[in-house]
N, C-alpha and C positions, 0 to 999 in steps of 0.2 A: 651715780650708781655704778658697780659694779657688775654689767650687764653679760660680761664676756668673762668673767671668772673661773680660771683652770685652763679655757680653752688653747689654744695654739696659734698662731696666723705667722705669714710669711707676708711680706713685703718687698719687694724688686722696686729697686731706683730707690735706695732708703737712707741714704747716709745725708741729704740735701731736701729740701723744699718738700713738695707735694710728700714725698715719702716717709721724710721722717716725720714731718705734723703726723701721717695717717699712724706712722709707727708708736710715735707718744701716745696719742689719743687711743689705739687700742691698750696702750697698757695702763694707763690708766683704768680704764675699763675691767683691768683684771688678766688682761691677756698676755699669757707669754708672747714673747717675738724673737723672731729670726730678721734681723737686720740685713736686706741684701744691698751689696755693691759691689762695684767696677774698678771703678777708679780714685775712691774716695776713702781710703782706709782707716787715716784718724777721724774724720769726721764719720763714718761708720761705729765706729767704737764708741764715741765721745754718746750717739744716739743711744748704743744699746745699751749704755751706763745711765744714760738717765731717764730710761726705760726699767731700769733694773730700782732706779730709786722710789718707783712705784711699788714695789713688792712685787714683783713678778722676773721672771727669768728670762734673759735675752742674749743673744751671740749675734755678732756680724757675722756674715758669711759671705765670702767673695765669689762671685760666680758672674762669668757674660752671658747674660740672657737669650743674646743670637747663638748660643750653642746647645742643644736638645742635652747633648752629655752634661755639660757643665749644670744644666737646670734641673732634672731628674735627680742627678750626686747630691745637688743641695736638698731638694725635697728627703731623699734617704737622709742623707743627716740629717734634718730635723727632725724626723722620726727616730731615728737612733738618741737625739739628743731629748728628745723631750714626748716622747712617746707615741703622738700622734699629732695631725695637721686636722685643723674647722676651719680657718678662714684663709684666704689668699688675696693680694691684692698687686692684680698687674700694672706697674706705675711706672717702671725704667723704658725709657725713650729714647734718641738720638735724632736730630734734624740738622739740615744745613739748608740754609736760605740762597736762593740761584736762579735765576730762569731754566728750567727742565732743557732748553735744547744748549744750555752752558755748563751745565752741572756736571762735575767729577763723580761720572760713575764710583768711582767708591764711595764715595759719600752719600749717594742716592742710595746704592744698594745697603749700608751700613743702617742709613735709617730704616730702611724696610725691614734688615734681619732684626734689629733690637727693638724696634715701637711694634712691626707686625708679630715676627716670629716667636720674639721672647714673649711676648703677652699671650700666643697662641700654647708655645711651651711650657708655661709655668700654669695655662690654663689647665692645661693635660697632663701635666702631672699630677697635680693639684687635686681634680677629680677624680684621677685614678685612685690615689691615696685615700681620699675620701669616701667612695663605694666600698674600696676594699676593708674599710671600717665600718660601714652602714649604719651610720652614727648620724646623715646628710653634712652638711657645711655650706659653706657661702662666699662667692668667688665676687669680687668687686672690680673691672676693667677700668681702668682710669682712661677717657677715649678722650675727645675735645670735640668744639665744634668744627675743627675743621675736617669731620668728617662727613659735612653737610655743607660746607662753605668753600669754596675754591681756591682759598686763601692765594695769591700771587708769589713765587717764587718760592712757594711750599709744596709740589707735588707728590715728592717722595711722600711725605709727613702727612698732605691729604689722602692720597692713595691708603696709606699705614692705619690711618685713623680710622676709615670707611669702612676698610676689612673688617679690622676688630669688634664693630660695631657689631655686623652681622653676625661674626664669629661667637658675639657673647649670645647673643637671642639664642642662635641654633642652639649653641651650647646647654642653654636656661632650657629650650623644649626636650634638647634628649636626657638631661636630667633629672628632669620631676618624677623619674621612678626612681629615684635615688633619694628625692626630699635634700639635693644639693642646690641651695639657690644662686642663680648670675643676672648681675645687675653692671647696669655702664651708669658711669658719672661723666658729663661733659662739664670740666672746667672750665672759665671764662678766662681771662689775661691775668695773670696771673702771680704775684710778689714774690717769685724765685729767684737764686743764684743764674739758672739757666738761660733768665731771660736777658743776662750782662753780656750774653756770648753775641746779642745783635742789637744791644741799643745803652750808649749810658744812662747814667742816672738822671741828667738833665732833659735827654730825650724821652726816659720813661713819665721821667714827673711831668712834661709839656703833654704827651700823647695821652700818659693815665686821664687828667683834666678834662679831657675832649668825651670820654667815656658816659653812657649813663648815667652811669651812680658815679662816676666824680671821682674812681679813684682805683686802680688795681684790685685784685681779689686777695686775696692771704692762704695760706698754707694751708690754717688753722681751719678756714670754712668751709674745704673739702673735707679735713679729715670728719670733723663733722657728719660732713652726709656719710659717710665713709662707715662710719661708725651705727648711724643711722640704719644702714641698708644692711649691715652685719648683726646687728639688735635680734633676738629669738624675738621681741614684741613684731618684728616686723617679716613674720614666716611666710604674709604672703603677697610677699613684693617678692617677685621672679620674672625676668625678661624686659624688665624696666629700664628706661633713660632719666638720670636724676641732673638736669641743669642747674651748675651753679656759678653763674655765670655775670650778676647784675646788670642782663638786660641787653648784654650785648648781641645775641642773636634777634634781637626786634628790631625793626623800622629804626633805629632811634635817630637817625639821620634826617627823617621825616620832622622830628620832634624840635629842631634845630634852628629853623626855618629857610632850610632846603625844601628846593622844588622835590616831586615825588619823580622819580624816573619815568618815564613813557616807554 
């Protein structure tokens, strides 16, 4: 079904994995898209083309999300391009794996500007656009669990994740006089290109095995929820956390037949 038909949505981190599954699946849905990326120019294009093969209208758009100019310019063009914005969806990240007291300051603060700031920035534009049409819409934070989990040599990327978490709640209470809905999704481990940048394939397939469910999550089954939380059937789901994760925030280590911690 064509649930999202006419409307508009933007996506940040979209040329690659989580963003572009969320980018298809809304156009499917019927929705124009604005393709955002960074560093991935063809494979931005190559999405918003089969995006477009859906019957609906799509452009890549290049913008770095740690920069409030460069996030606002894209929100104005898409409005200039396609009339108006309803959905958002903050997905563009950066991490580096280190021990916090070895970690290259730049790298540390890189991921805070693009997983914290640009989620916060494309938050805020996004509802800005949105009031000023009073029309509502529906902003989707893509967060993880490691905004709950202390994950080892991920500080930056914990710290980033935790922010955003709060950031969407607050967000979702000063909104509801707007009828703008925000929702987080917590992803589980995840079948992306980004996950190559710290483990091969042979490590991914031994470690995925070890997992609950027996196997990485897919692209496809965030954009799902994604799509889910963006649904007009679903107007009152506001300040919500959708895990989809297969189970890996549970005990399941317990499940294994490991001792229980003391």
């Amino acid at each position: 079904m064509r649930v999202l038909e006419g409307q508009v949505a933007v996506v940040s981190g979209a040329s690659r994995g989580i963003g572009r599954a969320t980018a298809l699946a809304l156009a499917e849905a019927g929705c124009h898209v604005v393709v955002n990326y960074y560093s991935h120019a063809a494979e931005a294009e190559e999405v918003a083309a089969a995006c477009r093969s859906h019957g609906v209208r799509a452009s890549a758009m290049r913008a770095d999300v740690a920069s409030r100019e460069a996030v606002e310019a894209m929100v104005a063009e898409t409005v200039a391009e396609f009339g108006r914005l309803d959905v958002a969806v903050t997905n563009a990240c950066y991490s580096d794996r280190e021990p916090f007291y070895e970690a290259n300051l730049e790298g540390f603060a890189r991921t805070i500007d693009v997983t914290m700031w640009g989620a916060f920035y494309l938050l805020r534009a996004a509802a800005r656009q949105m009031i000023s049409q009073g029309a509502g819409g529906s902003i989707v934070v893509i967060s993880s669990p490691h905004a709950f989990i202390a994950v080892p040599r991920s500080m930056a990327y914990n710290m980033a994740k935790a922010a955003i978490d709060q950031m969407a709640r607050t967000a979702a209470i000063e909104l509801v006089e707007h009828r703008i809905r925000v929702n987080i999704i917590h992803p589980g481990w995840i079948d992306t290109p980004g996950e190559r940048k710290f483990a091969s394939e042979e490590q991914l397939a031994r470690a995925s095995a070890k997992l609950p469910w027996g196997r990485l999550g897919r692209p496809e089954e965030i954009a799902r929820g994604v799509l889910f939380l963006c649904d007009p059937a679903s107007d009152y789901i506001t300040g919500s956390a959708l895990g989809i994760d297969g189970g890996i925030t549970l005990p399941w280590w317990a499940n294994r037949g490991s001792a229980v911690p003391e």
